[in-house]
ZADO-1210 file (C-alpha; in nm, 4 decimals, padded with zeros to 6 digits):
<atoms>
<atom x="20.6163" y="19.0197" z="03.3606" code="UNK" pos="1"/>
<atom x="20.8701" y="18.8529" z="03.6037" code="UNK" pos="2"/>
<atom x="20.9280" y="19.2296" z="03.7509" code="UNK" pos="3"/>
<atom x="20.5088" y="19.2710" z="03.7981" code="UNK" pos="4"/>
<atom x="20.5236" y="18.8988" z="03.9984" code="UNK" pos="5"/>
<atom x="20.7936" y="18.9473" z="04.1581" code="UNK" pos="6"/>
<atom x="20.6035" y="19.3074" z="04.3166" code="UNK" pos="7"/>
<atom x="20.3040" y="19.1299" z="04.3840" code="UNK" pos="8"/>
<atom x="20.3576" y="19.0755" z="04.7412" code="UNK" pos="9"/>
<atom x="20.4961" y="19.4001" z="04.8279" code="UNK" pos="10"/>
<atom x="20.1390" y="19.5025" z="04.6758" code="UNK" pos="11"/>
<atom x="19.9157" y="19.2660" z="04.8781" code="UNK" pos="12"/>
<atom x="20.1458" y="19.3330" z="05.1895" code="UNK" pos="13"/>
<atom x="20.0827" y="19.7130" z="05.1827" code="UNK" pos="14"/>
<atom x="19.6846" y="19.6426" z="05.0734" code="UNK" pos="15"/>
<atom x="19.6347" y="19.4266" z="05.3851" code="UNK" pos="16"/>
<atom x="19.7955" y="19.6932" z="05.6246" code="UNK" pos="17"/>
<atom x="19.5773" y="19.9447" z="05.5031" code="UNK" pos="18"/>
<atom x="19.2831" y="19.7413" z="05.5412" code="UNK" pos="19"/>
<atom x="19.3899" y="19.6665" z="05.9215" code="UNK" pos="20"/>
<atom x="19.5004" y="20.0210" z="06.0012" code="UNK" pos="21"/>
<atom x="19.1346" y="20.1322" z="05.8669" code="UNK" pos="22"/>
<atom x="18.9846" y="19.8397" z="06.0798" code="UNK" pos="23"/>
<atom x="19.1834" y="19.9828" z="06.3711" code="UNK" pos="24"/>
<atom x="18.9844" y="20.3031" z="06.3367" code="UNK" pos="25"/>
<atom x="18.6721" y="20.1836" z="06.3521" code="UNK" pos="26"/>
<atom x="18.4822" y="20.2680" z="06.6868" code="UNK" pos="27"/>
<atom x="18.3667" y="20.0462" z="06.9244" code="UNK" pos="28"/>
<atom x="17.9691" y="20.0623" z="06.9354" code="UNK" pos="29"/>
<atom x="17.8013" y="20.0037" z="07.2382" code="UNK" pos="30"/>
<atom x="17.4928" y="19.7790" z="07.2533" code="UNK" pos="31"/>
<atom x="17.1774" y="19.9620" z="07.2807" code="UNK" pos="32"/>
<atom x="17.0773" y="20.0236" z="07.6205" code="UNK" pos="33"/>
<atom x="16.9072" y="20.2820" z="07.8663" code="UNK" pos="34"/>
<atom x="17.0519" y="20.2534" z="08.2279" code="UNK" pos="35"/>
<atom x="16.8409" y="20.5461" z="08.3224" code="UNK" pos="36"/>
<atom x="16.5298" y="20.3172" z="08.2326" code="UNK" pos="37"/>
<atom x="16.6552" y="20.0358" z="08.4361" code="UNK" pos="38"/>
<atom x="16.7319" y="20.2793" z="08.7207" code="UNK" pos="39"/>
<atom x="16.3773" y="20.4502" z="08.7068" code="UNK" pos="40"/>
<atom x="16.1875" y="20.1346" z="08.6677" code="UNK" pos="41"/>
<atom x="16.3585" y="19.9871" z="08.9704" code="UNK" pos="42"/>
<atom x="16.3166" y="20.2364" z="09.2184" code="UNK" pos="43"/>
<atom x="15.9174" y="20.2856" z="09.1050" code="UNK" pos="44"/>
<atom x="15.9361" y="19.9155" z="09.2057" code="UNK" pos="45"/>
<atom x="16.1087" y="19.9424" z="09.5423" code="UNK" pos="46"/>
<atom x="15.8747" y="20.2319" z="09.6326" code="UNK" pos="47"/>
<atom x="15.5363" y="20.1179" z="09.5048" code="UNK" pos="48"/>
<atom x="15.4953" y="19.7246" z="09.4447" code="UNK" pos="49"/>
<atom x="15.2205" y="19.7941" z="09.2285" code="UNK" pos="50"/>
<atom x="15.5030" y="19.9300" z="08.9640" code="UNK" pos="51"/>
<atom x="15.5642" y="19.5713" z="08.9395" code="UNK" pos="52"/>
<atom x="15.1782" y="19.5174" z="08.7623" code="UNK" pos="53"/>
<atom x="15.2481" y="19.6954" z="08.4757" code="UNK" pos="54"/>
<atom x="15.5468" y="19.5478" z="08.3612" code="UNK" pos="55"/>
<atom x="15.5604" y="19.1354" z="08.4887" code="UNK" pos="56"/>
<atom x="15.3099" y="19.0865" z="08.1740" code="UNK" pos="57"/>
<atom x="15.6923" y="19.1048" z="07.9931" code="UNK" pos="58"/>
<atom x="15.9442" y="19.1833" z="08.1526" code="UNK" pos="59"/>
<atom x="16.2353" y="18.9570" z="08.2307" code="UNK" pos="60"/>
<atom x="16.5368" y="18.9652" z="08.3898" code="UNK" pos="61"/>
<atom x="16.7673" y="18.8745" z="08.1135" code="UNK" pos="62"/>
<atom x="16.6002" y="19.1951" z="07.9513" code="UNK" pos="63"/>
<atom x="16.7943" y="19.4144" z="08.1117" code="UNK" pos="64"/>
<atom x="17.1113" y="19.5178" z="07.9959" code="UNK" pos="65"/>
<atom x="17.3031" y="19.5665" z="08.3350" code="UNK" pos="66"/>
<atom x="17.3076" y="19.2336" z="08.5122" code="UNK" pos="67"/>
<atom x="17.2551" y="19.3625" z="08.8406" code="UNK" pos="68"/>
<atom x="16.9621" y="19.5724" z="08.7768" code="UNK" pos="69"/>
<atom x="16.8288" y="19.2418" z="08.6520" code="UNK" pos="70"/>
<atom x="16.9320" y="19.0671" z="08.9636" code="UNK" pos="71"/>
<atom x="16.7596" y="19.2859" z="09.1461" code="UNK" pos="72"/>
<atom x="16.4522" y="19.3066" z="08.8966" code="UNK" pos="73"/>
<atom x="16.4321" y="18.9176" z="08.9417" code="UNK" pos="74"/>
<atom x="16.4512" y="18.9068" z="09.3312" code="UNK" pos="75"/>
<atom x="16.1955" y="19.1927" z="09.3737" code="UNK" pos="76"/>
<atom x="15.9600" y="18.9659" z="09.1667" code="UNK" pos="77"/>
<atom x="16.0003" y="18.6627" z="09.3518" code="UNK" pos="78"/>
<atom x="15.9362" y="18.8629" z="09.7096" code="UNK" pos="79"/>
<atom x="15.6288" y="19.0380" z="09.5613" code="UNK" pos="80"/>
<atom x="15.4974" y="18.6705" z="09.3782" code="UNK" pos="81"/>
<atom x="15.5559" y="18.5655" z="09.7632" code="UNK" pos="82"/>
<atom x="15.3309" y="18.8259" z="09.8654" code="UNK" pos="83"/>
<atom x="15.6031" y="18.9774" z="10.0629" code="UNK" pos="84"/>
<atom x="15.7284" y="19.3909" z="10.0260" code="UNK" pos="85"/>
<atom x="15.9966" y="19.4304" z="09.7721" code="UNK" pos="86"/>
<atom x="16.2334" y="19.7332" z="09.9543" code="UNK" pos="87"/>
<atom x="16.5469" y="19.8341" z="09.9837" code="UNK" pos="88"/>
<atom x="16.5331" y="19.6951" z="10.3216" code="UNK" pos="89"/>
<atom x="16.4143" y="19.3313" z="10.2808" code="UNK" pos="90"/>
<atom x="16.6372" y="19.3725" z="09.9312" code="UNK" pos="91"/>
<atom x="16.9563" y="19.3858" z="10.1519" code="UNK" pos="92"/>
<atom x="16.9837" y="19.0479" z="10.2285" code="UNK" pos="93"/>
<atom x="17.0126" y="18.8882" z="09.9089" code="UNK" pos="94"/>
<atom x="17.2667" y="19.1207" z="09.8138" code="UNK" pos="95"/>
<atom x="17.4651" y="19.1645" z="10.0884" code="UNK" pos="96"/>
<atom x="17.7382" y="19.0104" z="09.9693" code="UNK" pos="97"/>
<atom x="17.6999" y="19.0858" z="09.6379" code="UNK" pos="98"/>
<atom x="18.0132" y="19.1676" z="09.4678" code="UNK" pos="99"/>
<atom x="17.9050" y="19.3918" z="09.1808" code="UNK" pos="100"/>
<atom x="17.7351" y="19.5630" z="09.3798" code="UNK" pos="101"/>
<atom x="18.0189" y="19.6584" z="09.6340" code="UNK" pos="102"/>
<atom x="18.1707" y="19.8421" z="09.3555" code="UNK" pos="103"/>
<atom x="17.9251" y="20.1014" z="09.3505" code="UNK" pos="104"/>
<atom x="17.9138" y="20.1389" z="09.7299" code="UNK" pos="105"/>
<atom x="17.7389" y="19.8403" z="09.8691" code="UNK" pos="106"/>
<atom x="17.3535" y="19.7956" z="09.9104" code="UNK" pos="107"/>
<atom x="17.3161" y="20.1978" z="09.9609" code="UNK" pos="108"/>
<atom x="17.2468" y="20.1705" z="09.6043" code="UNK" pos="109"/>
<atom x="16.9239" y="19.9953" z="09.6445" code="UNK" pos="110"/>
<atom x="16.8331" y="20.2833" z="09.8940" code="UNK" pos="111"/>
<atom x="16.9814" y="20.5205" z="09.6287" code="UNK" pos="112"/>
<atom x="16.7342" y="20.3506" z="09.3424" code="UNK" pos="113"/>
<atom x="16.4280" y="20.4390" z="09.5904" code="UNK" pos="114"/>
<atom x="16.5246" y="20.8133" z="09.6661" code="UNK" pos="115"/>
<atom x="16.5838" y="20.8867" z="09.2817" code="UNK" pos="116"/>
<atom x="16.2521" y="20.7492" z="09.1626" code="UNK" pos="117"/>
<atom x="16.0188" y="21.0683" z="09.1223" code="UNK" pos="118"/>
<atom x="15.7184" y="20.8793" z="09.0051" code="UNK" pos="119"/>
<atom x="15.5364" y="20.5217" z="08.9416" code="UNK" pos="120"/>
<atom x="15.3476" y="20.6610" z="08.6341" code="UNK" pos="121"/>
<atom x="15.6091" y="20.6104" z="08.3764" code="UNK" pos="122"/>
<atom x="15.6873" y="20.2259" z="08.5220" code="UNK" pos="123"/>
<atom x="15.5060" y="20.0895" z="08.1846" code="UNK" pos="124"/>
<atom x="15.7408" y="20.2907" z="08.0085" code="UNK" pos="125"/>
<atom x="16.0408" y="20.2425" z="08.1340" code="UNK" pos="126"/>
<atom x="15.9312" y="19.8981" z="08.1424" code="UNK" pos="127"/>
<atom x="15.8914" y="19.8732" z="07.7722" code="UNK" pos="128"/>
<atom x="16.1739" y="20.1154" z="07.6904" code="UNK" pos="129"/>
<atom x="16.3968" y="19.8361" z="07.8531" code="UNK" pos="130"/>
<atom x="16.1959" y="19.5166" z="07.6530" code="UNK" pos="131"/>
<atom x="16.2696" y="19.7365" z="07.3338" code="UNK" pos="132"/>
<atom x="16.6183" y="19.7690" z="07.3558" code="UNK" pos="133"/>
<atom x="16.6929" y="19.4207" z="07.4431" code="UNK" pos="134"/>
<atom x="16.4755" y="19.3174" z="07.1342" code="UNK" pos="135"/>
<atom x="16.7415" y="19.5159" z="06.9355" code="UNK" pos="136"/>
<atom x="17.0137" y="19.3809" z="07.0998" code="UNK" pos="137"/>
<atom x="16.8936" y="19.0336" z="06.9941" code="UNK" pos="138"/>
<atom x="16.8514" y="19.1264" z="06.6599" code="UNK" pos="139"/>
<atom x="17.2375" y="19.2845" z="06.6643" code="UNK" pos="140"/>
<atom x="17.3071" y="18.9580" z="06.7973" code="UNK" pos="141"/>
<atom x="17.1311" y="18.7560" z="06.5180" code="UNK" pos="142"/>
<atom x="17.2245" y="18.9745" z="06.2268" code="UNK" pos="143"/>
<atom x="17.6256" y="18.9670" z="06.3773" code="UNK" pos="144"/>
<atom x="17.5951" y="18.5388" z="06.3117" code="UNK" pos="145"/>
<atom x="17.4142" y="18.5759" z="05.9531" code="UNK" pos="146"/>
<atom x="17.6915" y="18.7565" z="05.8717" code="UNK" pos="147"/>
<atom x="17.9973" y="18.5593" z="06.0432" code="UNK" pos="148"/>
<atom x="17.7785" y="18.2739" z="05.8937" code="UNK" pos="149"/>
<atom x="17.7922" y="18.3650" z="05.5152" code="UNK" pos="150"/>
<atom x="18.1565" y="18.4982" z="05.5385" code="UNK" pos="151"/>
<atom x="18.3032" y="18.1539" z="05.7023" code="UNK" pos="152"/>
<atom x="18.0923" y="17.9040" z="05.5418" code="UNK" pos="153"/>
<atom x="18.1701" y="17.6273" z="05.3838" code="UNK" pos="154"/>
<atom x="18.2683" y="17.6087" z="04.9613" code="UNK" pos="155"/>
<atom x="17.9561" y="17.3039" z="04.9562" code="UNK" pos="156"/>
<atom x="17.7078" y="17.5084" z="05.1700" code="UNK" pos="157"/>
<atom x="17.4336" y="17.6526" z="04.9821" code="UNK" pos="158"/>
<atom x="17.3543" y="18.0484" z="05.0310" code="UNK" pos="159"/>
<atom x="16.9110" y="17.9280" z="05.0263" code="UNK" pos="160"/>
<atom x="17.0036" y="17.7180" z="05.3054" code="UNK" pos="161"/>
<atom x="17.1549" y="18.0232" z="05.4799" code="UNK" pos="162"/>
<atom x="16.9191" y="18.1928" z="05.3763" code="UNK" pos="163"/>
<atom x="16.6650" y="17.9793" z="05.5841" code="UNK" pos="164"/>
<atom x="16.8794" y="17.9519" z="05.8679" code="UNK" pos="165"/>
<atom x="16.8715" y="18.2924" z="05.8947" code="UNK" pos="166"/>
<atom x="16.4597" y="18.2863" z="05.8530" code="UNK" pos="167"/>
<atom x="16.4883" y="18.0142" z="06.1364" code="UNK" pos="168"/>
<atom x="16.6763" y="18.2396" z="06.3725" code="UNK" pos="169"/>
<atom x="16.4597" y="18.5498" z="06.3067" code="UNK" pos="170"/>
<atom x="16.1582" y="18.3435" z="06.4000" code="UNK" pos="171"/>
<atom x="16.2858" y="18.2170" z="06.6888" code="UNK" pos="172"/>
<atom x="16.3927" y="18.5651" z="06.7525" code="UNK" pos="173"/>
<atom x="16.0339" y="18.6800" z="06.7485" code="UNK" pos="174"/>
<atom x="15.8664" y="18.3559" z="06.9218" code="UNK" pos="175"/>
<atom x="16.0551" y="18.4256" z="07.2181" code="UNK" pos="176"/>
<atom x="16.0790" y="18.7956" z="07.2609" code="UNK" pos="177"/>
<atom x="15.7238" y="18.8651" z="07.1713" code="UNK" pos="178"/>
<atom x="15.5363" y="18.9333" z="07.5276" code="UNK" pos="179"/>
<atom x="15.1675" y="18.8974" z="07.6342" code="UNK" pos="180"/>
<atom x="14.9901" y="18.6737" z="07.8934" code="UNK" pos="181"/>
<atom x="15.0372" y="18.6417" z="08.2139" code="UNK" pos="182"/>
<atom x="14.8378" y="18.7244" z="08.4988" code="UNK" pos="183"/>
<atom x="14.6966" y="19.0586" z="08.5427" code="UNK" pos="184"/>
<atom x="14.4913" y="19.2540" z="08.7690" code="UNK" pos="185"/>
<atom x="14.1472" y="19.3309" z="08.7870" code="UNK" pos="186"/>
<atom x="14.2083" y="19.7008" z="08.8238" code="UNK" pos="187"/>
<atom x="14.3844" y="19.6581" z="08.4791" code="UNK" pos="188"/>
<atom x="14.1493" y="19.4766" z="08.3121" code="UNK" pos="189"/>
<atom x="13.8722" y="19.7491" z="08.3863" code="UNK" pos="190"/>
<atom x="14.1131" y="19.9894" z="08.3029" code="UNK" pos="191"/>
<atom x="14.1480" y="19.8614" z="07.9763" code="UNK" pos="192"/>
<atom x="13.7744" y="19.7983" z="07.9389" code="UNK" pos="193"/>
<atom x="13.7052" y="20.1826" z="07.9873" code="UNK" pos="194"/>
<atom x="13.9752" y="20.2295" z="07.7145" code="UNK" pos="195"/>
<atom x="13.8145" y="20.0067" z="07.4977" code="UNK" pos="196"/>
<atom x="13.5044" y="20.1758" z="07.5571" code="UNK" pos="197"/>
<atom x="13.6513" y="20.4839" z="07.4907" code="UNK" pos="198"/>
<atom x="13.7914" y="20.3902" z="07.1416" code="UNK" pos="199"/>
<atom x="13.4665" y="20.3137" z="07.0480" code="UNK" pos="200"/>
<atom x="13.3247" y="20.6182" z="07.1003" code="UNK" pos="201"/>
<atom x="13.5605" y="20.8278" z="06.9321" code="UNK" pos="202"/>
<atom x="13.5467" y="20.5713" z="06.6167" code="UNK" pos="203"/>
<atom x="13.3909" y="20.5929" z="06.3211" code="UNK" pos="204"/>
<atom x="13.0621" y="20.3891" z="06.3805" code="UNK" pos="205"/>
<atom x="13.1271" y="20.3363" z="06.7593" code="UNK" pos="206"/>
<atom x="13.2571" y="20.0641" z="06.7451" code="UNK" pos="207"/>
<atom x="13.5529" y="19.8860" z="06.9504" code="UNK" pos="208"/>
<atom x="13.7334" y="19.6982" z="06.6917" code="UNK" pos="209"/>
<atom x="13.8033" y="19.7581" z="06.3656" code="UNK" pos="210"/>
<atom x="13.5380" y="19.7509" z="06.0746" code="UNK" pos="211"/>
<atom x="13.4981" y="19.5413" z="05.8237" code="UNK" pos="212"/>
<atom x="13.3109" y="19.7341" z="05.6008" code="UNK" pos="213"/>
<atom x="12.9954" y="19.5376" z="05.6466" code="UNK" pos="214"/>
<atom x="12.6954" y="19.7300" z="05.8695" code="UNK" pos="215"/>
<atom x="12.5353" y="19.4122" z="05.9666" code="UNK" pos="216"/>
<atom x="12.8386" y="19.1879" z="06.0371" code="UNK" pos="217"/>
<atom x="13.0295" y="19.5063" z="06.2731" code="UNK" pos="218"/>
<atom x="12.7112" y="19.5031" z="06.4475" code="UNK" pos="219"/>
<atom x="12.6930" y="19.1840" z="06.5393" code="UNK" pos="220"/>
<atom x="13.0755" y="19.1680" z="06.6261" code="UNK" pos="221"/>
<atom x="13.1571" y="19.4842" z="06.7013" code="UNK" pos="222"/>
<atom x="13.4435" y="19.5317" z="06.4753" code="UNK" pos="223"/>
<atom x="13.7504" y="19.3168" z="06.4354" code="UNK" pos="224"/>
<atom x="13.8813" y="19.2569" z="06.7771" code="UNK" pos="225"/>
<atom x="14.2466" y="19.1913" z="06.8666" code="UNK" pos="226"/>
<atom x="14.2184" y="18.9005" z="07.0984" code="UNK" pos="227"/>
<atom x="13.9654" y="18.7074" z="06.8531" code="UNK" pos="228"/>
<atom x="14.0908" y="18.4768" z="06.6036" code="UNK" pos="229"/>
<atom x="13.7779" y="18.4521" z="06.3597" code="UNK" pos="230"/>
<atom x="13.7177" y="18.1182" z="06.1367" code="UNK" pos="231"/>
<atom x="13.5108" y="18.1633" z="05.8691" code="UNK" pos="232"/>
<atom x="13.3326" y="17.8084" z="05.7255" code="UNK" pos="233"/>
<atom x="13.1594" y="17.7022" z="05.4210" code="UNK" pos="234"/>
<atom x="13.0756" y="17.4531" z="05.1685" code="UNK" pos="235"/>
<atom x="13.3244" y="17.5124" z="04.8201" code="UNK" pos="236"/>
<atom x="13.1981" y="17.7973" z="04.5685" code="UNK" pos="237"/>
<atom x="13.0033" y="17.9770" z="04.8941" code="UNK" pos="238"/>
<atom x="13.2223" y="18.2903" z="04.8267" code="UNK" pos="239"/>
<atom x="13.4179" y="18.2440" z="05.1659" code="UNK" pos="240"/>
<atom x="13.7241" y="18.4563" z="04.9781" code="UNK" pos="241"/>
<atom x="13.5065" y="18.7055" z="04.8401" code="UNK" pos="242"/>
<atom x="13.4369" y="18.7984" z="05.1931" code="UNK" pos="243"/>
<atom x="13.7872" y="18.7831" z="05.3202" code="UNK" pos="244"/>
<atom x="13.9056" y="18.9811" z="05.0487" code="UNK" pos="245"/>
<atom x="13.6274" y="19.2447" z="05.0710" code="UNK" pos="246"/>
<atom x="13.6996" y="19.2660" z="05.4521" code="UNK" pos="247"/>
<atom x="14.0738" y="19.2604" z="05.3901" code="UNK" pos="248"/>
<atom x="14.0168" y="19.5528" z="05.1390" code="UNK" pos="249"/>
<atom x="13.7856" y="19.7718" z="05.3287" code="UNK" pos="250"/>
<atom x="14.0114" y="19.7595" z="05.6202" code="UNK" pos="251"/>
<atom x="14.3439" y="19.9151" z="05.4120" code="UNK" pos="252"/>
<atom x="14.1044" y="20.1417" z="05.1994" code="UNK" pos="253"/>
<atom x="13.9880" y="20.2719" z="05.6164" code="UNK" pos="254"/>
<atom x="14.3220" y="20.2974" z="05.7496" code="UNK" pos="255"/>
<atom x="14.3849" y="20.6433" z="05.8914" code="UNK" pos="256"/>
<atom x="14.6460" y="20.7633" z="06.1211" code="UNK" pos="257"/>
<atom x="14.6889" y="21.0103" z="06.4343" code="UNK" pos="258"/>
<atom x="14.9202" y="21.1820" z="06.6066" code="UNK" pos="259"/>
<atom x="14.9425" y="21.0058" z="06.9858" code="UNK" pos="260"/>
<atom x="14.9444" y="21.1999" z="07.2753" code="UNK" pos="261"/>
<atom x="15.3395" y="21.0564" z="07.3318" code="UNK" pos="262"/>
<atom x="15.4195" y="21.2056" z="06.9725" code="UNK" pos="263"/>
<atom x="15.3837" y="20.8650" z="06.7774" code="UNK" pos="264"/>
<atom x="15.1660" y="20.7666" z="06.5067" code="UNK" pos="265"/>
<atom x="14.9346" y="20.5206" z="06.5451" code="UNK" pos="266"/>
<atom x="14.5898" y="20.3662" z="06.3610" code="UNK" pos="267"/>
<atom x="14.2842" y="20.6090" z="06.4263" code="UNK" pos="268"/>
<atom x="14.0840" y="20.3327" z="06.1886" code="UNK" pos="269"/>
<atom x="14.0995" y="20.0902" z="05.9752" code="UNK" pos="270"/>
<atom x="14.4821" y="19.8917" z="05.9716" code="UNK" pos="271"/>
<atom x="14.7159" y="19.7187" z="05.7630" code="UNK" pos="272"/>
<atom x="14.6449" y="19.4475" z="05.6102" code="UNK" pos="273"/>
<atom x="14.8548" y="19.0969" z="05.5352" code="UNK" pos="274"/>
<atom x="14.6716" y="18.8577" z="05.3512" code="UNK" pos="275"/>
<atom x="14.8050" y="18.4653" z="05.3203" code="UNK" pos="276"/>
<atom x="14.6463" y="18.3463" z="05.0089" code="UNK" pos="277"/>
<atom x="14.6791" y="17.9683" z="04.9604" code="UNK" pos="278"/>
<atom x="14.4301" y="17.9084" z="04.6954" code="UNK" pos="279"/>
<atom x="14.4479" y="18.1949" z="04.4747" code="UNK" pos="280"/>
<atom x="14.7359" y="18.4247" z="04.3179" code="UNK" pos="281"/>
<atom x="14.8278" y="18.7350" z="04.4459" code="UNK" pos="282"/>
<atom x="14.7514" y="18.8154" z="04.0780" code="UNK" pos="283"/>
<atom x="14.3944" y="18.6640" z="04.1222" code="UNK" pos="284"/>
<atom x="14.3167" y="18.8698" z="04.4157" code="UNK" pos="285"/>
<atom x="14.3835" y="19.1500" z="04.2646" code="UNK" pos="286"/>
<atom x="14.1814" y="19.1447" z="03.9746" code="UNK" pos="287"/>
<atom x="13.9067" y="19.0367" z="04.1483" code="UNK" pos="288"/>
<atom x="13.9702" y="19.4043" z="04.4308" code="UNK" pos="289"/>
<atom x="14.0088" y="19.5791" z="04.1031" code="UNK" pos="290"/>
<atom x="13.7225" y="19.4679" z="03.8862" code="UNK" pos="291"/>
<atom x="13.5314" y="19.5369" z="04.1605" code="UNK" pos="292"/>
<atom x="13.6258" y="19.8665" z="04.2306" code="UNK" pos="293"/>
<atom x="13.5841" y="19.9899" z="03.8821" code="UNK" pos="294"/>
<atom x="13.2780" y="19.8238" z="03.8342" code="UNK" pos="295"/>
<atom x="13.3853" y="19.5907" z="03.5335" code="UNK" pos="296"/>
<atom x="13.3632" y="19.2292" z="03.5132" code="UNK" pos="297"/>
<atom x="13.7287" y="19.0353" z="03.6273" code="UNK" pos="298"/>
<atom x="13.6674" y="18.7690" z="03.3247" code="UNK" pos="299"/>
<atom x="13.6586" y="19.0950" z="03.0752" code="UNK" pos="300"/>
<atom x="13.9620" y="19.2128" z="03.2718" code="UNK" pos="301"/>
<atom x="14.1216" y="18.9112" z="03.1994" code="UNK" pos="302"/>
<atom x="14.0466" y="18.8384" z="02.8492" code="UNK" pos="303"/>
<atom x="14.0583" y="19.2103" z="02.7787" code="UNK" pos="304"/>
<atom x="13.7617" y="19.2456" z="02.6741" code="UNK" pos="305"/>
<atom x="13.6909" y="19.6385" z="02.7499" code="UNK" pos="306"/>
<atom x="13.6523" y="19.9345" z="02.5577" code="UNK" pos="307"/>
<atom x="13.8836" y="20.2291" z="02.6037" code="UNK" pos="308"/>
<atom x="13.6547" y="20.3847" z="02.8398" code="UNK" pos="309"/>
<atom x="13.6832" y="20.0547" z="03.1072" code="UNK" pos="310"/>
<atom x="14.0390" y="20.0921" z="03.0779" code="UNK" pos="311"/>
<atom x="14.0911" y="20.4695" z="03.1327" code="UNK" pos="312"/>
<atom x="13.8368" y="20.3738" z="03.4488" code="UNK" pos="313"/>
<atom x="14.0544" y="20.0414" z="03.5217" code="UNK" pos="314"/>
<atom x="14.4174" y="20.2721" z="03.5296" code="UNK" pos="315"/>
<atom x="14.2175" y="20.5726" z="03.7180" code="UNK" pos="316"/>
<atom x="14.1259" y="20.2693" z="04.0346" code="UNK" pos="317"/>
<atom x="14.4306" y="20.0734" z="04.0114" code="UNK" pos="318"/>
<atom x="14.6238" y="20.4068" z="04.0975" code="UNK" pos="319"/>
<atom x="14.4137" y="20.4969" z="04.4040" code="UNK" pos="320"/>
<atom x="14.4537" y="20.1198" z="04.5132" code="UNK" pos="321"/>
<atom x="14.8095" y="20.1160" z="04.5267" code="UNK" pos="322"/>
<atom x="14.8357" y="20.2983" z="04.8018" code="UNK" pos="323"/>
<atom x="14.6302" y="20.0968" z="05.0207" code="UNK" pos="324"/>
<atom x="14.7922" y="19.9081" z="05.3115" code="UNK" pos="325"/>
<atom x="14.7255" y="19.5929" z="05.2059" code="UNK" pos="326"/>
<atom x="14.9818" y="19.3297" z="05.1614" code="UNK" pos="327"/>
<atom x="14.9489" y="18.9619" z="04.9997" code="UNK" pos="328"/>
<atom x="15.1668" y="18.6330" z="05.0644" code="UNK" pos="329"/>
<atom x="15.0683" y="18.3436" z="04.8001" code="UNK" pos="330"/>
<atom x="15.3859" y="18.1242" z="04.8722" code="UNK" pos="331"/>
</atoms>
């Protein structure tokens, strides 16, 4: 026994070595980031002002990952908000005597960010390309302090109250980096109208949002529509969550996608659906999908009051429902 102690720390000395030398390996990974992006979104800028348009909605300085493309991001947007040209030549000034920028040969770069730019029509993307990749370096950022967090805390700190720390974080996370607002041009706006318009034409029913199922209510609506935040009031009993839930439904059971012209999938109808429940169960809500569905009365379902033929019919629906969209939150 005395001979096993008295080895112990050669042990743990050789252990911890290893551990370092395989710590030593590991690679250095660089934060995500597209310098192209910034570079092509820059020079659309400094050769066509209206590059600017499609991106101020939100786009930030501190969303770019090279500091002086940001810089110069920033400046160009406070010339153009002054109604002034943002070019390489009324960018010179304010960068001058810029000392980043002297290492990579002075404010010929700005004229260099002009000549490279082949086109304005990708500005949006670039734009958003750039917005996305900062997102993810925030998220890197946040996940990097959970983790330092739970390794170094403290022997009296609770992990649920790390655990909601963490929650607190990722929703300030996605307060702040979630974009939209701002002003906008008319020429956009009609632009988008004409999209709008076009949706509805190629969807099921013409319409511009998304159905709810219900003929008379998408026709007075038209559909479900992004920007509209839709209260529905009534005295208790009145079946107010028998309509949510039948809307909620209809639009997971409609959901479809496509291919995008960019490669992507995206929603060619219906959507996915969260719903908050803070009356009735997730359990509740349920039944009441599924007993309407397969035609059989919840309370039966409930009580289990069916014959083997209900049942066979209740397994049959509750397989084709489960791979609906639709998601529910009763905390």
């Amino acid at each position: 026994m005395s001979e096993i102690i008295k080895n112990a720390p050669i042990a743990l000395n050789s252990l911890i070595k290893e551990q370092l030398s395989q710590e030593e390996e590991v690679e250095f990974r660089t934060p995500p980031n597209n310098i192209e992006a910034e570079q092509g979104l820059l020079g659309a800028i400094l050769i066509n002002n209206d590059s600017y348009d499609r991106v101020s909605s939100f786009l930030r300085e501190e969303h770019f990952f090279e500091s002086l493309h940001g810089r110069i991001f920033d400046t160009a947007a406070q010339l153009i908000g002054m109604g002034k040209t943002a070019s390489p030549v009324t960018l010179k000034t304010h960068f001058e005597n810029d000392p980043v920028i002297q290492e990579i040969g002075g404010v010929k770069y700005l004229a260099r960010l002009a000549a490279d730019a082949t086109s304005i029509i990708n500005a949006k993307d670039y734009g958003q390309t750039i917005y996305d990749l900062s997102v993810r370096r925030s998220l890197i950022n946040v996940g990097e302090d959970i983790v330092n967090t739970a390794y170094e805390a403290d022997v009296n700190a609770l992990p649920q109250k790390q655990i909601e720390l963490a929650e607190q974080e990722l929703y300030k996370l996605a307060e702040t980096d979630k974009y939209g607002g701002g002003f906008q041009s008319f020429a956009m706006a009609l632009t988008d109208v004409v999209t709008m318009a076009e949706a509805a034409y190629k969807r099921d029913g013409n319409l511009s949002g998304i159905s709810t199922g219900l003929t008379t209510l998408d026709n007075m609506m038209g559909g479900l529509q992004k920007s509209d935040l839709i209260v529905l009031a009534g005295r208790p009993s009145m079946g107010k969550t028998a309509l949510a839930t039948n809307i909620a439904f209809n639009v997971a059971k409609a959901y479809r996608q496509e291919v995008a012209p960019d490669g992507s999938l995206q929603a060619a109808n219906g959507g996915v659906v969260a719903f908050f429940s803070l009356e009735m169960s997730a359990e509740q809500l349920a039944t009441r999908i599924i007993a309407e569905q397969a035609e059989i009365s919840s309370s039966n379902i409930r009580r289990g009051d069916i014959t083997s033929e209900q049942f066979d019919k209740l397994v049959e629906t509750t397989k084709i429902l489960e791979e609906k969209p639709l998601f529910i939150d009763d905390t």
